[in-house]
N, CA, C and O atoms as a Tripos MOL2 file, in Angstrom:
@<TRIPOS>MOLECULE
protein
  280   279    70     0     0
PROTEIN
NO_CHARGES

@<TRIPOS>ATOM
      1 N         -11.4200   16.5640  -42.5880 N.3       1 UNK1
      2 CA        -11.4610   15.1190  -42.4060 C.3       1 UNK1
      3 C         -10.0570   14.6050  -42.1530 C.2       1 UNK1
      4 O          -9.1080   14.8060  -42.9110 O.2       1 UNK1
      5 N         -10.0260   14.1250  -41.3530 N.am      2 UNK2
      6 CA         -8.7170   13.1930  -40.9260 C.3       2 UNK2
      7 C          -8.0740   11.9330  -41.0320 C.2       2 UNK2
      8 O          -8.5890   11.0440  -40.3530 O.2       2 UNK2
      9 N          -6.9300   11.5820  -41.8110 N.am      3 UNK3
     10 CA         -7.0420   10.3360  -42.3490 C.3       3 UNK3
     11 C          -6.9000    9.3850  -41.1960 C.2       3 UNK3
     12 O          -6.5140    9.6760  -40.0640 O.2       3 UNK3
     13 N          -7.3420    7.9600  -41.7360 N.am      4 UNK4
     14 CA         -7.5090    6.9580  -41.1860 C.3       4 UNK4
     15 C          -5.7060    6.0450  -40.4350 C.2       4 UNK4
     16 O          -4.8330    5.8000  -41.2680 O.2       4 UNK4
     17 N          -5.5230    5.7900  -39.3760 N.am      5 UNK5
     18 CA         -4.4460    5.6280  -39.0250 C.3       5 UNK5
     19 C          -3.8500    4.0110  -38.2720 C.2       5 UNK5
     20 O          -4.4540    3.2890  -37.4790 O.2       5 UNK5
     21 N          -3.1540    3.9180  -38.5770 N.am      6 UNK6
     22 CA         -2.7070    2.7700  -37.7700 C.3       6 UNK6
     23 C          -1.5800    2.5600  -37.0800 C.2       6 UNK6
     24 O          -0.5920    3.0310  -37.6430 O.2       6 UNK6
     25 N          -1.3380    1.9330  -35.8950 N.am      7 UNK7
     26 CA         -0.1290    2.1000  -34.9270 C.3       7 UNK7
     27 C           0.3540    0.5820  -34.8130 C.2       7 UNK7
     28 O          -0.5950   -0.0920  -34.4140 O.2       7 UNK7
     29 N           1.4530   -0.1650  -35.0150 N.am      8 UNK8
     30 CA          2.5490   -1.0400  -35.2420 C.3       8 UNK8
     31 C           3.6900   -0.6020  -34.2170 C.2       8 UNK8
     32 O           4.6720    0.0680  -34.5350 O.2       8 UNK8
     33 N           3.2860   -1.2970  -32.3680 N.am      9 UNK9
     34 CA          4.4580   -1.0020  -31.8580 C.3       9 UNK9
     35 C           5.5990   -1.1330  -31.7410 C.2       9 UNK9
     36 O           6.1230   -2.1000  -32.2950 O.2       9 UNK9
     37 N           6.0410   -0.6240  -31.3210 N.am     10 UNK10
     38 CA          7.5530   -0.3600  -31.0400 C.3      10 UNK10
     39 C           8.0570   -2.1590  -31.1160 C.2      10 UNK10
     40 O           7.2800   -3.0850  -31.3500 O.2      10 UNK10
     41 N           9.6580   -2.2950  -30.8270 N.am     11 UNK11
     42 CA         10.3650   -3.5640  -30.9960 C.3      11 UNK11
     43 C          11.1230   -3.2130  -29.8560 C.2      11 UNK11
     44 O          10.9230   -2.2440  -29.1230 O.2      11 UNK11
     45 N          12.0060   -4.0680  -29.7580 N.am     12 UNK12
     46 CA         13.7270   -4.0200  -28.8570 C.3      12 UNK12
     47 C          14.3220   -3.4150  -30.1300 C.2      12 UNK12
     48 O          15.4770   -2.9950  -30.0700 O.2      12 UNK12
     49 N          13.8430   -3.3570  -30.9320 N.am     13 UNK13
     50 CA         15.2900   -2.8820  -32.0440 C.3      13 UNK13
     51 C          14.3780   -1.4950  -32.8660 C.2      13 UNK13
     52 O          15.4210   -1.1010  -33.3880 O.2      13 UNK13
     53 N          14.0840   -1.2110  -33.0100 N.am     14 UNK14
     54 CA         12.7870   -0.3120  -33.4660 C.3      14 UNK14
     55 C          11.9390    0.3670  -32.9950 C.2      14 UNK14
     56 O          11.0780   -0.2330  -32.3520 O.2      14 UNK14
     57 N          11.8470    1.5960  -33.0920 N.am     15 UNK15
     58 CA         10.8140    2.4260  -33.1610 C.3      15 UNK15
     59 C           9.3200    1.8630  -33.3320 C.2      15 UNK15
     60 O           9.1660    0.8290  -33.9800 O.2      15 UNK15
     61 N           8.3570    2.4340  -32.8380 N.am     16 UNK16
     62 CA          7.0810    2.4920  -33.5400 C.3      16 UNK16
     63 C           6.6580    2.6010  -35.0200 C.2      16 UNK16
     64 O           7.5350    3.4080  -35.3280 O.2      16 UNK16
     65 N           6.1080    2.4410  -35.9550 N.am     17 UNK17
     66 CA          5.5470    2.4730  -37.3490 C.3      17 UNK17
     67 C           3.8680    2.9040  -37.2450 C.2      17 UNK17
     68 O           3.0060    2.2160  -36.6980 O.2      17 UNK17
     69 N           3.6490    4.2780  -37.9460 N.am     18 UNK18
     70 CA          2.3220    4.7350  -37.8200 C.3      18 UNK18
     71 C           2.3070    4.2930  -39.5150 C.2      18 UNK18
     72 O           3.2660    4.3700  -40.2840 O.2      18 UNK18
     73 N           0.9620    3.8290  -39.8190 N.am     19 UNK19
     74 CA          0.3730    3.7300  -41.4930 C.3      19 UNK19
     75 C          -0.4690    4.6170  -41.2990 C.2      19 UNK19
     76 O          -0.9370    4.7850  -40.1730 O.2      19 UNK19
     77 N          -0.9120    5.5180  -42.5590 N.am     20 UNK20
     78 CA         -1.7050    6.5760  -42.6140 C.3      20 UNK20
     79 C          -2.4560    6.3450  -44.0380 C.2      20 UNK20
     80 O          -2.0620    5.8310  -45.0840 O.2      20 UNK20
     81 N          -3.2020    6.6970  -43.8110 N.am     21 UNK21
     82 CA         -4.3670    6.2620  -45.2710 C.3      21 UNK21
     83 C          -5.1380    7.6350  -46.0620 C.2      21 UNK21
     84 O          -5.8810    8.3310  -45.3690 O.2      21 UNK21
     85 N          -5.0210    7.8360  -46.8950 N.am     22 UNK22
     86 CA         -5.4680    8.8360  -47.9040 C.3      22 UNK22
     87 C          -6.2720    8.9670  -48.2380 C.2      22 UNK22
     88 O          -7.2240    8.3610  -47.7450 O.2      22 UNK22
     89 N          -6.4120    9.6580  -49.0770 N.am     23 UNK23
     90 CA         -7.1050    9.8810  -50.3770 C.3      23 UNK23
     91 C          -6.8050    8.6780  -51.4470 C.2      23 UNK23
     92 O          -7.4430    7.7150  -51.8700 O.2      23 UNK23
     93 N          -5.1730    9.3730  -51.7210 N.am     24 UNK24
     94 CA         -4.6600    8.8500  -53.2200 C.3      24 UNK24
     95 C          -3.4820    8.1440  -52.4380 C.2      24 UNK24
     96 O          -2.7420    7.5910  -53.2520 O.2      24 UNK24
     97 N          -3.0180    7.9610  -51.0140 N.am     25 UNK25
     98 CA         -1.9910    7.6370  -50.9530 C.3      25 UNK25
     99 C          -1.9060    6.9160  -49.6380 C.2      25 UNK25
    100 O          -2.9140    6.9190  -48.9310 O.2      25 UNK25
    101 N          -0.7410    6.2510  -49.1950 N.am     26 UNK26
    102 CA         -0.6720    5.8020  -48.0990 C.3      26 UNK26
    103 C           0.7030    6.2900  -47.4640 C.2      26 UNK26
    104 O           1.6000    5.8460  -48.1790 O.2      26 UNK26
    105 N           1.2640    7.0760  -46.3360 N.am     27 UNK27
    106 CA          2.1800    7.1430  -45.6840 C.3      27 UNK27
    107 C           2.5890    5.8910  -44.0850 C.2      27 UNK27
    108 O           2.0670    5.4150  -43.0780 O.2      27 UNK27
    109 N           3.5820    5.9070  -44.6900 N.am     28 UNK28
    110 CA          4.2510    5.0960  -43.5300 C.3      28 UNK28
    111 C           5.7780    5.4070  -42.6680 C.2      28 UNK28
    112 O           6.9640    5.1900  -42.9190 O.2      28 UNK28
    113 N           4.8940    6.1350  -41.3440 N.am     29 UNK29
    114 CA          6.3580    6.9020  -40.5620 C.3      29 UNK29
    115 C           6.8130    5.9640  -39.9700 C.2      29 UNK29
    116 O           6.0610    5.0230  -39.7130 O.2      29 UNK29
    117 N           8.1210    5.9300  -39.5890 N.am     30 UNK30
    118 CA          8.7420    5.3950  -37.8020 C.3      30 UNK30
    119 C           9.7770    6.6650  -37.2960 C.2      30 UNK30
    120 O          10.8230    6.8650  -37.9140 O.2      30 UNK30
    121 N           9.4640    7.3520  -36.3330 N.am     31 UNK31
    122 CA         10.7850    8.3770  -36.0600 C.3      31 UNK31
    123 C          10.5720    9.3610  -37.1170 C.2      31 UNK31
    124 O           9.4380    9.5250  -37.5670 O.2      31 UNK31
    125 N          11.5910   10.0440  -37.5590 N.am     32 UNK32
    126 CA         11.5820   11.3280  -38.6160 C.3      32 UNK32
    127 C          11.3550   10.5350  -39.8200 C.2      32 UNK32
    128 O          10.9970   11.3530  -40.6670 O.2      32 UNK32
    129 N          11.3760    9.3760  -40.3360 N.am     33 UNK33
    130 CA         11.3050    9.3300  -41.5230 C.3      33 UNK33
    131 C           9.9750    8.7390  -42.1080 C.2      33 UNK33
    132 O           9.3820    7.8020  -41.5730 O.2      33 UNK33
    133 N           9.6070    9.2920  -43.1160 N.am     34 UNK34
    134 CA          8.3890    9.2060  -43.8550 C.3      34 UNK34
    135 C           8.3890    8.1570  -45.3300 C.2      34 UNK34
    136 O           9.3560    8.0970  -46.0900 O.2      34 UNK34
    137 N           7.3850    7.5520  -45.4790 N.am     35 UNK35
    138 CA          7.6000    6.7710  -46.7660 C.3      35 UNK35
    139 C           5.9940    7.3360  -47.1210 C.2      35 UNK35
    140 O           5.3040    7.7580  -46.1920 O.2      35 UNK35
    141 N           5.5690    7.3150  -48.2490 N.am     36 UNK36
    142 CA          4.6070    8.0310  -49.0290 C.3      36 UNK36
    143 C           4.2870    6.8220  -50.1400 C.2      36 UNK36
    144 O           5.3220    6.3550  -50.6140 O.2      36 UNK36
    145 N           3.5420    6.4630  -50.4450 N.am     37 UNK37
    146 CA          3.1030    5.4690  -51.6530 C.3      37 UNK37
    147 C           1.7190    5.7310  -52.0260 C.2      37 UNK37
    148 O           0.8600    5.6880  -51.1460 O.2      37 UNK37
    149 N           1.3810    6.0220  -53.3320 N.am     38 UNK38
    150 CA          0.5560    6.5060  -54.4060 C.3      38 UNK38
    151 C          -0.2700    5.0030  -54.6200 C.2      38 UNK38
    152 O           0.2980    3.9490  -54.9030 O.2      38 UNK38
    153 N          -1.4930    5.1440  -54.4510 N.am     39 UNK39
    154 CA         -2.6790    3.5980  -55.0610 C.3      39 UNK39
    155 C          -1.6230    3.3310  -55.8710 C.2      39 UNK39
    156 O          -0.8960    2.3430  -55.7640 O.2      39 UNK39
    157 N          -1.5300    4.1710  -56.6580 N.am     40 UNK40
    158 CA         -0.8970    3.0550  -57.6900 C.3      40 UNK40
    159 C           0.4070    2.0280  -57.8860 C.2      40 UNK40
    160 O           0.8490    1.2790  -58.7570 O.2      40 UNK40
    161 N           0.8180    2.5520  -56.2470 N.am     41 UNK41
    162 CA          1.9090    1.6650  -56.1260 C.3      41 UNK41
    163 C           1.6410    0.6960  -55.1220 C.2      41 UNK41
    164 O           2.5140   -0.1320  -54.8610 O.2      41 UNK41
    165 N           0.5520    0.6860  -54.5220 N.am     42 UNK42
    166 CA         -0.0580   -0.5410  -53.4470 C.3      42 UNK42
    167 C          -0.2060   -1.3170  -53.7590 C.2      42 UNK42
    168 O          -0.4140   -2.0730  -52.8090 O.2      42 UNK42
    169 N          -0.2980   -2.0800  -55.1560 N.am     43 UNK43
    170 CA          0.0370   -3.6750  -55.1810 C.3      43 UNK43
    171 C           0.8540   -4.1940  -55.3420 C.2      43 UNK43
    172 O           0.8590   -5.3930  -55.0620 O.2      43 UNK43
    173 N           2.0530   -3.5300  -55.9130 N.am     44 UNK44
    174 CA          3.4860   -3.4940  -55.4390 C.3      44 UNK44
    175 C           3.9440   -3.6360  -54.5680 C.2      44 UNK44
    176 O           4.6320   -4.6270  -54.3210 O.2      44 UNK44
    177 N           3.6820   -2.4920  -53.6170 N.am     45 UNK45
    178 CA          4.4770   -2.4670  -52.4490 C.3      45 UNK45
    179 C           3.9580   -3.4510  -51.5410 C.2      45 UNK45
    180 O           4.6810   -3.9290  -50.6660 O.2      45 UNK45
    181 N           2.7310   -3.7960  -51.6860 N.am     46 UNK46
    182 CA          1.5940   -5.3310  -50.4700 C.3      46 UNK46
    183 C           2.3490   -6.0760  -51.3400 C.2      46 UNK46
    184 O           3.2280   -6.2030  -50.4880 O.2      46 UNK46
    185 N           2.9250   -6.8610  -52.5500 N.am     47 UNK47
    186 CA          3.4620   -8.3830  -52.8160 C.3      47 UNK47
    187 C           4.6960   -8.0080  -52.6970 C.2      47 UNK47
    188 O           5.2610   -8.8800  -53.3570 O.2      47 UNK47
    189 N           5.6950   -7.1570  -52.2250 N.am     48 UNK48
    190 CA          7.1010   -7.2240  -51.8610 C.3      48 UNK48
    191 C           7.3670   -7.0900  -50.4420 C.2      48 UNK48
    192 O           8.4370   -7.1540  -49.8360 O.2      48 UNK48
    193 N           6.2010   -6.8960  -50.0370 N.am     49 UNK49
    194 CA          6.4120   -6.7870  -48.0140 C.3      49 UNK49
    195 C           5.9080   -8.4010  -48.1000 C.2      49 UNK49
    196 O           6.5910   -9.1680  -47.4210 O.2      49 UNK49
    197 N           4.6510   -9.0750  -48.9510 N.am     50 UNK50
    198 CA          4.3310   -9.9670  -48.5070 C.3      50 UNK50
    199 C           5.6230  -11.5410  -49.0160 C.2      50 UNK50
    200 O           5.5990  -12.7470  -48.7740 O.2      50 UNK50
    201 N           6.1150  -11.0730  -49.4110 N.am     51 UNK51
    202 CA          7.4750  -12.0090  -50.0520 C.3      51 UNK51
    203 C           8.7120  -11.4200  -48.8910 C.2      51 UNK51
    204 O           9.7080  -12.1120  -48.6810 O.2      51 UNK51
    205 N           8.5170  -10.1140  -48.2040 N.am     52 UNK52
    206 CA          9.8550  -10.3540  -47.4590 C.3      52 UNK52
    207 C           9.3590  -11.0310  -46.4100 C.2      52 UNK52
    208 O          10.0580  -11.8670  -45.8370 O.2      52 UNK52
    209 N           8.0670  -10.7550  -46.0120 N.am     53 UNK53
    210 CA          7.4450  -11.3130  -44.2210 C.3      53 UNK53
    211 C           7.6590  -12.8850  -44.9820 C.2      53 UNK53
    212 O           8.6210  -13.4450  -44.4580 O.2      53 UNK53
    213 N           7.2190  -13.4660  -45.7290 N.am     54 UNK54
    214 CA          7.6190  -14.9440  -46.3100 C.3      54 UNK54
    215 C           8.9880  -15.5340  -46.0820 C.2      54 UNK54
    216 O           9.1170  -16.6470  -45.5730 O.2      54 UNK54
    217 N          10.1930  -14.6560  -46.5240 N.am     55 UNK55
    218 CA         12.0260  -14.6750  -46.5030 C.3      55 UNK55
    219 C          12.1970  -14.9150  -44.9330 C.2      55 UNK55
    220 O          13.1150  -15.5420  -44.4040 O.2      55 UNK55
    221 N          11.5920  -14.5620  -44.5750 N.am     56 UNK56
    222 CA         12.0350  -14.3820  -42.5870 C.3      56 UNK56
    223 C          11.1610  -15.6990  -42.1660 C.2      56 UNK56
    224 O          11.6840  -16.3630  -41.2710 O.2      56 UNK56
    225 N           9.9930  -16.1520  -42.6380 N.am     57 UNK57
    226 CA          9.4400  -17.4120  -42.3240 C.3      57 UNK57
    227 C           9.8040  -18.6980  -42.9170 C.2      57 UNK57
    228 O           9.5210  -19.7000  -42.2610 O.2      57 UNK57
    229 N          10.3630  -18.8360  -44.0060 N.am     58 UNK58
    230 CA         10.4860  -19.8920  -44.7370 C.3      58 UNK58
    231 C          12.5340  -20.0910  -44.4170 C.2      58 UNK58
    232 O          13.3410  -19.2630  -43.9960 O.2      58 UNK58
    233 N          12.7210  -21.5150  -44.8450 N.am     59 UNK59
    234 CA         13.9530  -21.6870  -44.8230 C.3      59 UNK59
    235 C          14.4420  -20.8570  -46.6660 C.2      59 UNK59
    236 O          13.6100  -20.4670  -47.4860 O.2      59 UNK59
    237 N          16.0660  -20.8050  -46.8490 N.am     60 UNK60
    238 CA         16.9100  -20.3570  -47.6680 C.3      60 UNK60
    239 C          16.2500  -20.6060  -49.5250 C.2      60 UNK60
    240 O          16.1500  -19.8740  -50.5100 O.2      60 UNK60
    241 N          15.9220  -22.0990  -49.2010 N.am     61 UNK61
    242 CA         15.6500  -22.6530  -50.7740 C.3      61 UNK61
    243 C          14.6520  -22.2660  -51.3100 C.2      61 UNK61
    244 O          14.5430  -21.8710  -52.4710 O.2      61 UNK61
    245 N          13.6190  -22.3740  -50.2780 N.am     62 UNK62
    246 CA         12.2690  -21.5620  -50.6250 C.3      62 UNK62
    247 C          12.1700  -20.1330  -50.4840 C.2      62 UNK62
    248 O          10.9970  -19.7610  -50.5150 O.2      62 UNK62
    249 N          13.1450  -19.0600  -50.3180 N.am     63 UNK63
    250 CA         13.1420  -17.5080  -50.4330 C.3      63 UNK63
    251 C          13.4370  -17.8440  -51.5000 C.2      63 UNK63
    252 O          12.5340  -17.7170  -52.3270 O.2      63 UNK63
    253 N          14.9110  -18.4740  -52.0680 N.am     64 UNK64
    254 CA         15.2200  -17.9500  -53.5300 C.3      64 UNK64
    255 C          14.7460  -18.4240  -54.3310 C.2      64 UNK64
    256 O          15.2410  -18.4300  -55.4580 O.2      64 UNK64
    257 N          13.5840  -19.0060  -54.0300 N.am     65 UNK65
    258 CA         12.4800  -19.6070  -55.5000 C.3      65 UNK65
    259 C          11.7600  -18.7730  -55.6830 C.2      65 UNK65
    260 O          11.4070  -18.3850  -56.7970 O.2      65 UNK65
    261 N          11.1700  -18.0530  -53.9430 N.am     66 UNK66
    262 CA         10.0210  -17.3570  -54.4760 C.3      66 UNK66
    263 C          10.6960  -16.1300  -55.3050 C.2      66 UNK66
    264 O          10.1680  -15.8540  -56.3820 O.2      66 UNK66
    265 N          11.7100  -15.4500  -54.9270 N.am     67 UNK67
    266 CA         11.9370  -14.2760  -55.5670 C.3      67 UNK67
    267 C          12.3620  -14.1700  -56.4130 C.2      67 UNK67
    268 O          12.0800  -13.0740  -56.8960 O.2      67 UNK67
    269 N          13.4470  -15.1580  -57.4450 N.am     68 UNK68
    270 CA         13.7330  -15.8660  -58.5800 C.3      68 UNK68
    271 C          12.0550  -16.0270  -59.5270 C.2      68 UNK68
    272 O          12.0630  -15.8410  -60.7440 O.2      68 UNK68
    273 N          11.0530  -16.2940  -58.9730 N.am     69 UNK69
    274 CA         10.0750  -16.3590  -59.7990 C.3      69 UNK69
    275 C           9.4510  -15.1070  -59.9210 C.2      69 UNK69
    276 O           8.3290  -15.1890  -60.4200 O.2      69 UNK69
    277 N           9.8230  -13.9640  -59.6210 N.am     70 UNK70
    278 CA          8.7570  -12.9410  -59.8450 C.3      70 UNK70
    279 C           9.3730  -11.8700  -61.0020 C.2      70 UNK70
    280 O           8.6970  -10.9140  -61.3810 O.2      70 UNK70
@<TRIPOS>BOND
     1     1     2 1
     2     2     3 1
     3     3     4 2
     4     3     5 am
     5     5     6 1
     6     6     7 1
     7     7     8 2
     8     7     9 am
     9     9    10 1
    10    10    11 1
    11    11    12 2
    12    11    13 am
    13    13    14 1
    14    14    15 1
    15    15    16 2
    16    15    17 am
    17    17    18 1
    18    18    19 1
    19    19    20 2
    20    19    21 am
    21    21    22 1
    22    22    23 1
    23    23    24 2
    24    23    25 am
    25    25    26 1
    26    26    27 1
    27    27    28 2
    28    27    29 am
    29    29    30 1
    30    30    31 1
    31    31    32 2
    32    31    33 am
    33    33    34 1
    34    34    35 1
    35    35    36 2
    36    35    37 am
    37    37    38 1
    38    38    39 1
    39    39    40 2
    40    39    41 am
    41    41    42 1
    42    42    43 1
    43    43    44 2
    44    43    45 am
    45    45    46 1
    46    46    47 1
    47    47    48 2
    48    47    49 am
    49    49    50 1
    50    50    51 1
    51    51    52 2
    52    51    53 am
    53    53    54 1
    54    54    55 1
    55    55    56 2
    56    55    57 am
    57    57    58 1
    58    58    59 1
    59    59    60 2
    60    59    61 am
    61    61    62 1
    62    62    63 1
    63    63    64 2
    64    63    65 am
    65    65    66 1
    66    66    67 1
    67    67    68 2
    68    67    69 am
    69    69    70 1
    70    70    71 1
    71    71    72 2
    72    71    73 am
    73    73    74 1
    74    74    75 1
    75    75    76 2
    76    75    77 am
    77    77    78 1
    78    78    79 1
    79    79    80 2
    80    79    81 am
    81    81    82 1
    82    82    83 1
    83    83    84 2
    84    83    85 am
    85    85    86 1
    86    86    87 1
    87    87    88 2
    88    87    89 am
    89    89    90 1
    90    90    91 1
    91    91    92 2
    92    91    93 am
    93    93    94 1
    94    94    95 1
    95    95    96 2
    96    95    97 am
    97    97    98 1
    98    98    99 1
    99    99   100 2
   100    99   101 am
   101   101   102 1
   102   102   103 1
   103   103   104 2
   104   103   105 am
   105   105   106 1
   106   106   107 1
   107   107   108 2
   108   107   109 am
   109   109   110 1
   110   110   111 1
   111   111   112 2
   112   111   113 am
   113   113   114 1
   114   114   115 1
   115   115   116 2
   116   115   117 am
   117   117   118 1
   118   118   119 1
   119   119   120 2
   120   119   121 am
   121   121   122 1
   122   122   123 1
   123   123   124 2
   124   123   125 am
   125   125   126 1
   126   126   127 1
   127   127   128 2
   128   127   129 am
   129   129   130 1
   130   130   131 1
   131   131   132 2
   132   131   133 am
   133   133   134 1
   134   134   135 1
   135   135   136 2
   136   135   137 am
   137   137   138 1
   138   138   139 1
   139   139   140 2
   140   139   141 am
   141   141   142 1
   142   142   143 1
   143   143   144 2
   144   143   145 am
   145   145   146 1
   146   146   147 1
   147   147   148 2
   148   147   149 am
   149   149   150 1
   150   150   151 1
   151   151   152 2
   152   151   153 am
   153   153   154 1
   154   154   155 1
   155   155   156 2
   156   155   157 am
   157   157   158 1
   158   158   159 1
   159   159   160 2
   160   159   161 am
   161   161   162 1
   162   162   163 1
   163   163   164 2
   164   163   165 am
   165   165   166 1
   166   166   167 1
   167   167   168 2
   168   167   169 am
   169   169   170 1
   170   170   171 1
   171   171   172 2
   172   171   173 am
   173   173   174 1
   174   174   175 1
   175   175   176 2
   176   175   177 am
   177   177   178 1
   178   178   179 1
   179   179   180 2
   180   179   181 am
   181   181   182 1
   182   182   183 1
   183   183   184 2
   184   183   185 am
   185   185   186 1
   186   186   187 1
   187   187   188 2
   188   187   189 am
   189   189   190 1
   190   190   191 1
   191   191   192 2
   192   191   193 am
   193   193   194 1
   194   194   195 1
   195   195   196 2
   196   195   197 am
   197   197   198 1
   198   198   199 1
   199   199   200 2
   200   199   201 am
   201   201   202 1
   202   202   203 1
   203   203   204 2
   204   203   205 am
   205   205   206 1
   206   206   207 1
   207   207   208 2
   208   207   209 am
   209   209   210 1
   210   210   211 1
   211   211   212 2
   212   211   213 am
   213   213   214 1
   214   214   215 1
   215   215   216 2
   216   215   217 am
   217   217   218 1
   218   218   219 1
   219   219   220 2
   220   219   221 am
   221   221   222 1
   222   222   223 1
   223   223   224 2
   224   223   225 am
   225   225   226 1
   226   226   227 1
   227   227   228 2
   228   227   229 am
   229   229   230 1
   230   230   231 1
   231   231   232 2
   232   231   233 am
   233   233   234 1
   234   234   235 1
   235   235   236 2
   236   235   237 am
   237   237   238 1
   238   238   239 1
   239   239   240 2
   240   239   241 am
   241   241   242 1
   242   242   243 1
   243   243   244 2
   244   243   245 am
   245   245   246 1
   246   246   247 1
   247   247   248 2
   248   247   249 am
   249   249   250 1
   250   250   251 1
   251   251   252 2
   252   251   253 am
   253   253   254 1
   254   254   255 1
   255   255   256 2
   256   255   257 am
   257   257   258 1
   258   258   259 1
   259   259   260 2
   260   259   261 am
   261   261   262 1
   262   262   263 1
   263   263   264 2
   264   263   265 am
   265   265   266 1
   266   266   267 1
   267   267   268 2
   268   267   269 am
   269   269   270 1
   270   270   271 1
   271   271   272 2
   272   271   273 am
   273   273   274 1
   274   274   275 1
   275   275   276 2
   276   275   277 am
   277   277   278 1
   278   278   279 1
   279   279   280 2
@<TRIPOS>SUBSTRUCTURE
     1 UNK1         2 RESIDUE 1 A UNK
     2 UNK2         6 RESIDUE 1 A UNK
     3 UNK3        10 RESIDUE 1 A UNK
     4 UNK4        14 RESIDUE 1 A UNK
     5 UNK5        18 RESIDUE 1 A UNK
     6 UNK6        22 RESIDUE 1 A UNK
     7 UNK7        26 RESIDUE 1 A UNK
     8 UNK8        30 RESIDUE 1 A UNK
     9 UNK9        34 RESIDUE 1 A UNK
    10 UNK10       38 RESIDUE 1 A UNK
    11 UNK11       42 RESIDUE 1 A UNK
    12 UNK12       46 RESIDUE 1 A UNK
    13 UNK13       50 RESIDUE 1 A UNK
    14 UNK14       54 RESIDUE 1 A UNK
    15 UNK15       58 RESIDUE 1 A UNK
    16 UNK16       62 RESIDUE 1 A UNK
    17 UNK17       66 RESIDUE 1 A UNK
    18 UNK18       70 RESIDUE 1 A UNK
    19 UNK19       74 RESIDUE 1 A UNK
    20 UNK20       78 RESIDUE 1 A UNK
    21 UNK21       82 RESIDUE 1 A UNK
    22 UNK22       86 RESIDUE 1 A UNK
    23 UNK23       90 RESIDUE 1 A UNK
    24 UNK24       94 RESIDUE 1 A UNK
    25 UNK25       98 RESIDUE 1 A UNK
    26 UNK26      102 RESIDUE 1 A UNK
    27 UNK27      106 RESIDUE 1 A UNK
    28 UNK28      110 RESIDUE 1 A UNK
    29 UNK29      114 RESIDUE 1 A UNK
    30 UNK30      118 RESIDUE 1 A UNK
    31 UNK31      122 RESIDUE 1 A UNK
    32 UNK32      126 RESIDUE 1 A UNK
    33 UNK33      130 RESIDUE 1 A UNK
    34 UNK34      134 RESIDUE 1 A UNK
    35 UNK35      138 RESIDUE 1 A UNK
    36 UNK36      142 RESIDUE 1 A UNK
    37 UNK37      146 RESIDUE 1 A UNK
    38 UNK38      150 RESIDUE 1 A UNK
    39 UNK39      154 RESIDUE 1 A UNK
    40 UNK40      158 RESIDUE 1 A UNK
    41 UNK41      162 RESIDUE 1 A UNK
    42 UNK42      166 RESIDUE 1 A UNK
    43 UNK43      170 RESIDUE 1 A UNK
    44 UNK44      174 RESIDUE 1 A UNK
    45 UNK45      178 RESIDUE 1 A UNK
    46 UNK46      182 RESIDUE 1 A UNK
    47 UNK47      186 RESIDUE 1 A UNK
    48 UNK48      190 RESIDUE 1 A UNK
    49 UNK49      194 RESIDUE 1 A UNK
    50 UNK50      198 RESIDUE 1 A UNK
    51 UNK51      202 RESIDUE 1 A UNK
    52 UNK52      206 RESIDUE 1 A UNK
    53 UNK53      210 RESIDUE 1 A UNK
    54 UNK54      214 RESIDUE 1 A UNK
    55 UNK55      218 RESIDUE 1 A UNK
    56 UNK56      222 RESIDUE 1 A UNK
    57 UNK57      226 RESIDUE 1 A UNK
    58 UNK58      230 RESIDUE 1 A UNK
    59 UNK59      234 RESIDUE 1 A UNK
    60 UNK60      238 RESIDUE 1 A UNK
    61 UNK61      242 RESIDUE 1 A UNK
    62 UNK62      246 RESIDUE 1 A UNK
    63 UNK63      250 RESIDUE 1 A UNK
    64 UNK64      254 RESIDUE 1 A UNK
    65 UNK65      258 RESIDUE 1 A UNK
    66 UNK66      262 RESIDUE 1 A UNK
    67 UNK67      266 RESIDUE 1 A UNK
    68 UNK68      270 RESIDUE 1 A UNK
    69 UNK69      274 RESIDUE 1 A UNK
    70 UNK70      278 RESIDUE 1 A UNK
């Protein structure tokens, strides 16, 4: 069985990003490098991507509230 996959193209500044889906885990390549995250770190790692994609949308005052509050 073959895990389930997802493709995030390329940028002007960036590589491609493949997500890969598990069993117990989720990998996330771009180029040679690999990131690996365990269920048990997926609600972690989904509310600190979802607070940085927030930092890049919101102005200065409202990043350092949100991340000051967590």
């Amino acid at each position: 069985m073959s895990d389930t996959t997802w493709e995030i193209p390329a940028t002007a500044r960036t590589g491609g990003i493949t997500i890969a889906l598990g069993c117990q885990s989720i990998a996330i390549t771009q180029g040679d490098v690999e990131i690996k995250a365990m269920k048990e770190q997926l609600g972690e790692l989904a509310d600190k991507l979802y607070y940085l994609d927030m930092a890049f949308q919101a102005d200065a005052e409202t990043i350092v509230e949100a991340l000051c509050s967590r």
